[in-house]
TILO-401940 format. One line per field, with one value per residue (C-alpha): x, y, z. Coordinates in pm, whole numbers, plus 50000, padded with zeros to 5 digits. Each point is the difference from the previous one (the first is absolute). Layout:
BEGIN
px <- (X	...)
py <- (Y	...)
pz <- (Z	...)
! end
This chain:
BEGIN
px <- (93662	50253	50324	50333	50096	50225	50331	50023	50358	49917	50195	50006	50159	49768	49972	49716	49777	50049	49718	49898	49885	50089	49648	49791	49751	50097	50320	49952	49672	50147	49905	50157	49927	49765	50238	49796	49856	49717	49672	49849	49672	50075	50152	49623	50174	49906	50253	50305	50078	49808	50120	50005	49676	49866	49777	50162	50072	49663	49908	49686	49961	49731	49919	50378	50139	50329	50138	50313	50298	50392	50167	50328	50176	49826	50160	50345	50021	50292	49879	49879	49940	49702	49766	49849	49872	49823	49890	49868	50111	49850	50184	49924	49867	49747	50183	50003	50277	49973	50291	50116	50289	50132	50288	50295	49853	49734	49789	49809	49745	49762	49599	49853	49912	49918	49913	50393	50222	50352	50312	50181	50285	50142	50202	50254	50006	50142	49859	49759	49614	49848	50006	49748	49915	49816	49974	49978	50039	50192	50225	49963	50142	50109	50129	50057	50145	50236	50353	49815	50187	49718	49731	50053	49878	49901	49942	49678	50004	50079	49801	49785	50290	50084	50299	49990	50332	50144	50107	50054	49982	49974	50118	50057	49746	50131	49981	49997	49734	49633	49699	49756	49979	49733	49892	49741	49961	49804	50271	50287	50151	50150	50031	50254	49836	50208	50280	50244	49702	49940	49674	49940	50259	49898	50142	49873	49976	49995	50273	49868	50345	50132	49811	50138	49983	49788	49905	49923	49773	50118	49775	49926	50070	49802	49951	49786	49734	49788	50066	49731	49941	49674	49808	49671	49841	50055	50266	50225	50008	50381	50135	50220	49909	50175	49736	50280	50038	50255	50053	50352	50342	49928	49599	49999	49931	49656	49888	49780	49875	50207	49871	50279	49962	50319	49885	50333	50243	50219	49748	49758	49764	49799	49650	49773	50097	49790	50123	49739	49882	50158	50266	50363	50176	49826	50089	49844	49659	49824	49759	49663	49946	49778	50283	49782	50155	50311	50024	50291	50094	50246	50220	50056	49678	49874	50299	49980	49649	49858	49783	49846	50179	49900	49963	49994	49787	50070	49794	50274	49740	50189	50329	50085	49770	50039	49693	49921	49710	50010	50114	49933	50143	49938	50014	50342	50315	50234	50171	49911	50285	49992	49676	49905	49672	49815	49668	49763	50219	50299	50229	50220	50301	49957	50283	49883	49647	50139	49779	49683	49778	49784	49693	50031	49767	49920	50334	49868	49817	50209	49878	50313	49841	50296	50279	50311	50229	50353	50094	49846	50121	49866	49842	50205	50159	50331	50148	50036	49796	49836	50236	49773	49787	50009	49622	50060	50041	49769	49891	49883	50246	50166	50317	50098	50308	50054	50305	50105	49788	50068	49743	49636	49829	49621	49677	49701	49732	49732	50022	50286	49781	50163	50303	50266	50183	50158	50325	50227	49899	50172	50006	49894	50163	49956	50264	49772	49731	49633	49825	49668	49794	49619	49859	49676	49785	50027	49614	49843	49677	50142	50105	50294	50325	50218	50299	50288	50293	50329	50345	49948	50132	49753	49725	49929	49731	49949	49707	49926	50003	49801	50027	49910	50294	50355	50241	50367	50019	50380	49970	49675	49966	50337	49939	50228	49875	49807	49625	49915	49659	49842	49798	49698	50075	49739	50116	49798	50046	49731	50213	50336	50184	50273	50319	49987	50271	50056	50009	49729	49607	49759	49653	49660	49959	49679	49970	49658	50119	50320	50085	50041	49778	49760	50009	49987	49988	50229	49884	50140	50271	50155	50321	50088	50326	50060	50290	50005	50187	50093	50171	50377	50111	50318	50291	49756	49648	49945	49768	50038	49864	49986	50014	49649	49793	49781	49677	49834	49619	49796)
py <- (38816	50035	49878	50171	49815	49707	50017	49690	49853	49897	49664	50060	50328	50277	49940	49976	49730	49624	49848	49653	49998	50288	50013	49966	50347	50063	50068	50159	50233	50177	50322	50198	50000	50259	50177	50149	49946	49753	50044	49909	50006	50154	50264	50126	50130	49928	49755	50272	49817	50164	49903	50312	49998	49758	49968	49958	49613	49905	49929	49773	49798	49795	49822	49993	50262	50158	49931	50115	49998	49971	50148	49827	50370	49910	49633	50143	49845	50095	50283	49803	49670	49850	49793	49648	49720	50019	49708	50015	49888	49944	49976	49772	50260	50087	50312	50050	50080	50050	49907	50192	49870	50305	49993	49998	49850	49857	50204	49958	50235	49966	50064	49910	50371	50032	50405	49989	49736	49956	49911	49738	49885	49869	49727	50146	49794	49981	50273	49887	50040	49658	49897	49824	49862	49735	49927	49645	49995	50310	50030	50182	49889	50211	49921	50177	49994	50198	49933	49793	49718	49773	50080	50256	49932	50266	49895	50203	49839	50327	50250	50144	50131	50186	49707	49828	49740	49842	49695	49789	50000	49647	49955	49681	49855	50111	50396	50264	50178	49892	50191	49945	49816	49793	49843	49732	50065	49664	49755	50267	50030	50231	50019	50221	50083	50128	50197	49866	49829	49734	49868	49929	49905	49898	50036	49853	50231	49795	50213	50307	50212	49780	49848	49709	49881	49650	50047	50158	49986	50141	49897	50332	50353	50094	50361	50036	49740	49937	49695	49759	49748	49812	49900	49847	49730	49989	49855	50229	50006	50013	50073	50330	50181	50284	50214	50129	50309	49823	49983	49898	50275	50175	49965	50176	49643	49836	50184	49780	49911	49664	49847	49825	49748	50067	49738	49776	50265	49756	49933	50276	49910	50230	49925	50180	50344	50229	50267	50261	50235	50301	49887	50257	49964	49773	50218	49913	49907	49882	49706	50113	49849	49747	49890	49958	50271	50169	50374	50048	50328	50010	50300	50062	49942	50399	50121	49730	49932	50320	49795	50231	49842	49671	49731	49613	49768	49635	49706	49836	49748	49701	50101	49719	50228	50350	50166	50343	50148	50362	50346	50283	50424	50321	50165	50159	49999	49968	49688	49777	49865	49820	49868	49842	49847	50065	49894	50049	50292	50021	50278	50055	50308	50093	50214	50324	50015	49899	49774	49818	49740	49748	49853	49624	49815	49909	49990	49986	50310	50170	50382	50262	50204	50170	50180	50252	50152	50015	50164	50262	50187	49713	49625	49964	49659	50004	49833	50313	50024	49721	49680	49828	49929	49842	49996	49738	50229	49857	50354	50019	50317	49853	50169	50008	50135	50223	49993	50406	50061	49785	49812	50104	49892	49927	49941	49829	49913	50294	50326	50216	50279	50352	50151	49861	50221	50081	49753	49885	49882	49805	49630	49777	49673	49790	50265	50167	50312	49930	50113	50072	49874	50159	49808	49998	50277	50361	50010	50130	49834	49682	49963	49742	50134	49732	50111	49743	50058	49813	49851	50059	49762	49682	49910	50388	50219	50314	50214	50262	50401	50238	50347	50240	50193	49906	50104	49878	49951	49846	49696	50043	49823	49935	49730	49927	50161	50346	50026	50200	50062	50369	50003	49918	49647	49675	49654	49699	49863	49798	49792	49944	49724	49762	49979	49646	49739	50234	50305	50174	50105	50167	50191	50019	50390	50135	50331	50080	49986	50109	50016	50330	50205	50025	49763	50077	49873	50035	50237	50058	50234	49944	49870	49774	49848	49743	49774	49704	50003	49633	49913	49805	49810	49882	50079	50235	50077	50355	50117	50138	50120	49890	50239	50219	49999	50273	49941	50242	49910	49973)
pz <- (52504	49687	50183	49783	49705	50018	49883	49793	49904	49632	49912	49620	49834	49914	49617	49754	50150	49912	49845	49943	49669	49784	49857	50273	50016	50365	49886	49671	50116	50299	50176	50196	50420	50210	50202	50259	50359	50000	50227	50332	50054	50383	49836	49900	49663	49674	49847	49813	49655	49749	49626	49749	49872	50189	50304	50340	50143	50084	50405	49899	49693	49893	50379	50046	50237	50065	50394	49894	49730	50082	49647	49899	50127	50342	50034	49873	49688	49780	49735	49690	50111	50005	50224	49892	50193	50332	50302	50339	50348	50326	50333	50244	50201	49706	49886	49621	49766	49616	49826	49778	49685	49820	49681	50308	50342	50142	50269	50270	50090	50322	49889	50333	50013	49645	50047	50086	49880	50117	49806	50199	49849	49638	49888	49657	49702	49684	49778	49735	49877	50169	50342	50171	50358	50186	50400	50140	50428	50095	49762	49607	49709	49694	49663	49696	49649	49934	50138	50295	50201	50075	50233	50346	50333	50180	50397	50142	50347	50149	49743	50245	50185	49675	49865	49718	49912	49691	50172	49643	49621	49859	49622	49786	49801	49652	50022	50330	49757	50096	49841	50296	50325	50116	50354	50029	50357	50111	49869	50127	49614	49799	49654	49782	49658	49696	49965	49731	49825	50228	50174	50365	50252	50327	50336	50335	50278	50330	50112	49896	50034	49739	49692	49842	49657	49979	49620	49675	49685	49702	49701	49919	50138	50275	50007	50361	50155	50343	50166	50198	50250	49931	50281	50120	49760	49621	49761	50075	50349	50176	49688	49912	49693	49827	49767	49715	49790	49754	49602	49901	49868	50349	49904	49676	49816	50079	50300	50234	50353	50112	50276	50132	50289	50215	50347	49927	49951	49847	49721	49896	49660	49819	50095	49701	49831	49773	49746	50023	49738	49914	50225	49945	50354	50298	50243	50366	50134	50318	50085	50097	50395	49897	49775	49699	49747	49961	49931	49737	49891	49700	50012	49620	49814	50109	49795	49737	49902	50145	50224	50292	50390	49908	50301	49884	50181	49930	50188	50188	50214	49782	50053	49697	49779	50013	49770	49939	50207	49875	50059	50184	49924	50130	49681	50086	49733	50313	50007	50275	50260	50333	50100	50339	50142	50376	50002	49686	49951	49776	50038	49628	49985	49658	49924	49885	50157	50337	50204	49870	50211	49858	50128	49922	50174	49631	49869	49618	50040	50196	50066	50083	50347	50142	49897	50088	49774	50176	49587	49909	49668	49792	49976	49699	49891	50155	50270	50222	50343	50218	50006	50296	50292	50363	50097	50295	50282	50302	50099	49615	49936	49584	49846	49711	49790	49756	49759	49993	50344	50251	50237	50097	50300	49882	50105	49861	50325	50046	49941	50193	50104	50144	50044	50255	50216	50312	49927	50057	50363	50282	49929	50290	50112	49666	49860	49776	50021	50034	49651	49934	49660	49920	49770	49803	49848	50018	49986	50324	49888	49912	50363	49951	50149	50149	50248	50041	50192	49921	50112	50372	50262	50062	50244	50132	50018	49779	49948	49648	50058	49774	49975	49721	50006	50050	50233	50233	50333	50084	50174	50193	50344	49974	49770	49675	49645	49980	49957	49662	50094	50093	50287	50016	49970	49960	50121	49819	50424	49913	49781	50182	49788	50024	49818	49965	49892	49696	50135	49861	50023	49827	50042	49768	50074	50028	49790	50122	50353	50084	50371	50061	50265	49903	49766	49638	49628	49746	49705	49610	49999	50341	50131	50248	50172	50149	50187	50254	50352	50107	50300	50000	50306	49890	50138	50269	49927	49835	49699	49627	49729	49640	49728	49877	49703	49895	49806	49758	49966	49672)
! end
């Protein structure tokens, strides 16, 4: 659920917003918030926001869907600030948390019911366009760059109990103001990058609660970078290696990719460099996995040389000699922004035209196949709308951000098919309510309907319930939850499941032989429900109910 907004105690006075650099677009090209509810996909509502003149928020985009969307007016944002940055957490005991930074506080939002994502707590800030956060252990770390001291550390040992602490904010290092933060998580480093037109400063994080300072390189400003442990055979392997967006006066002069090798943090050399084409700003950019390219998307060169969301892709396999591979667009003038890798997949915010996702199993032909606009009055070059993604979420739920609306909860597996409804229910013992996802076709002839039931408690038995009609009956049996079937009711019995270690299972269903009696096939125009009862021994054994989809046949 939407918990009330937080009252956050602002540590800078409400004035016009500090920026870093007078000229940078973010600050010059600024829009004004949404400032109404958001959407749940529970809710069975289509999503409110509809721009004058332009079509309502969309619920599916192109094989990205809409789980649900917390509006800056949902998360209690002061009117006419702005969100930015976003990350991801996972708790030890595998629940998941976006992260979300906004222009006054950083937030933290549970997603491990991404139809209805809670707003756990918030850590205030000093007020100002760019703040950014990284995790390493259990704690988060956020920085930003406008009247910052140093980095914050946020404790999340006891998140899933709804706390989140500020238990230190290291400073030093030649400015509090940092542009981005950086974890290499297999060494256990952080780096500092920017702010006051410096490079990378490094911190080690054995004690996680409080980073300290081992080292800096400051050859050239360092505006954002990803930072790697080599492994396995090669040259490179055990070394550290910090992939740059840098150029020097704050990265206005000679844009580039450095590749900096940072292993002895008391003695970090520039390994190889390249100053790509057209290059305006080097903003940030991501190593494919196999570590052979580097996806580098400059922030200015939309605006300035009326290139169409250009992404870079230099051959970084010789890390002493950078070349230029090629590049990929989607034909969009939105300007592209944060871009992260999973897979052959790269998922890009592009400002404007919200979310786009790459196939790059050849990363020189790259071939845009998904997309979601989070912004819809326009795909115009500005620096308005989608400021990033977090598609690392083990149950394979991304978020991403969005500058005037807030954070989205997305999806981009199968097909959602259906209509939730009959939510909220009664959680069971893990803390959280059993949902229900159909996934698939909507084709009766196609026959390829998947059922999965999620977040129930692990190693129990559960079985799927068709009916085609839906109804409530409180708390049947006694058990906990309602059934929101109409009688009659079919039971796949023939296909009792597990939960498993991870609390889950799933069914192939069978549309030409439903188990009703007698039994019967599913035909075009029809509608079906469905939900899955599961049993829950802990503390004392009882039963429940997840949520209910219904189905509406082609």
């Amino acid at each position: 659920m939407i918990r009330p907004p937080i009252a956050l105690a602002l540590l800078a006075l409400a004035s016009p917003l500090l920026a870093a650099h007078d000229d940078d677009p973010k600050a010059l090209d600024r829009r004004a918030p949404y400032a109404g509810p958001g959407w749940l996909r529970a809710s069975g509502a289509a999503p409110a926001w509809q721009p004058p003149g332009q079509a309502s928020m969309p619920m599916v985009g192109n094989g990205v869907q809409l789980l649900s969307w917390l509006s800056l007016t949902d998360l209690g944002v002061s009117s006419g600030l702005l969100a930015n940055d976003c990350w991801g957490y996972i708790s030890p005991s595998g629940r998941e948390y976006a992260i979300l930074g906004t222009e006054e506080s950083t937030l933290f939002i549970e997603v491990t019911d991404p139809f209805n994502p809670s707003l756990v707590g918030g850590v205030p800030g000093p007020v100002g366009i760019w703040r950014d956060i990284k995790v390493y252990d259990e704690y988060a770390y956020s920085v930003c760059e406008s009247g910052c001291a140093g980095i914050q550390v946020i404790d999340l040992h006891a998140i899933d109990s709804g706390v989140v602490t500020l238990v230190n904010t290291i400073n030093g290092a030649g400015t509090g103001s940092t542009h981005n933060v950086v974890v290499d998580t297999d060494s256990g480093f952080l780096y500092r990058t920017g702010g006051g037109g410096l490079g990378l400063r490094f911190y080690d994080l054995s004690d996680p609660a409080n980073p300290t300072f081992v080292g800096e390189w400051n050859d050239r400003y360092v505006h954002d970078a990803q930072v790697v442990t080599y492994t396995g055979a090669g040259p490179w392997s055990g070394r550290q290696v910090a992939f740059c967006g840098s150029g020097f006066n704050s990265g206005w002069a000679s844009p580039s990719v450095a590749i900096v090798d940072v292993t002895n943090k008391q003695s970090p050399f520039l390994l190889g460099e390249i100053q790509y084409p057209g290059a305006v700003y080097s903003h940030q950019g991501w190593l494919t996995e196999d570590r052979q390219h580097f996806l580098l998307g400059d922030e200015l060169d939309e605006g300035s040389l009326g290139v169409t969301s250009l992404t870079h892709v230099i051959d970084v396999s010789d890390l002493t000699n950078p070349t230029m591979a090629g590049t990929f667009t989607n034909g969009m003038a939105s300007v592209t922004h944060n871009g992260y890798v999973l897979g052959d997949r790269f998922f890009q915010a592009n400002y404007t035209s919200g979310l786009r996702v790459f196939d790059i199993s050849d990363p020189v032909n790259a071939v845009e196949i998904g997309s979601f606009d989070t912004y819809p009055p326009d795909d115009a070059v500005s620096y308005n709308g989608c400021w990033s993604v977090y598609p690392y979420m083990p149950s394979g739920v991304m978020i991403a951000s969005d500058r005037q609306h807030g954070l989205y909860v997305l999806w981009t597996g199968d097909e959602l098919v259906g209509q939730n409804y009959c939510s909220p229910n009664a959680v069971n013992s893990t803390g959280l309510p059993g949902r229900l996802w159909a996934t698939g076709s909507l084709s009766a002839a196609t026959n390829a309907l998947d059922l999965t039931a999620i977040m129930l408690p692990p190693n129990q038995f559960g079985v799927f319930l068709t009916s085609q009609s839906q109804g409530f009956t409180l708390n049947p049996g006694g058990s906990f939850g309602n059934l929101c079937l109409g009688s009659p009711i079919g039971r796949f019995a023939s296909q009792i499941q597990n939960t498993g270690a991870s609390g889950a299972f799933s069914i192939a269903v069978d549309l030409a032989a439903m188990p009703m009696n007698p039994i019967v096939g599913v035909a075009p125009g029809e509608s079906w429900s469905f939900q899955a009862w599961y049993r829950d021994n802990d503390p004392t054994p009882t039963s429940n109910f997840t949520d209910a989809a219904t189905v509406t046949f082609q």
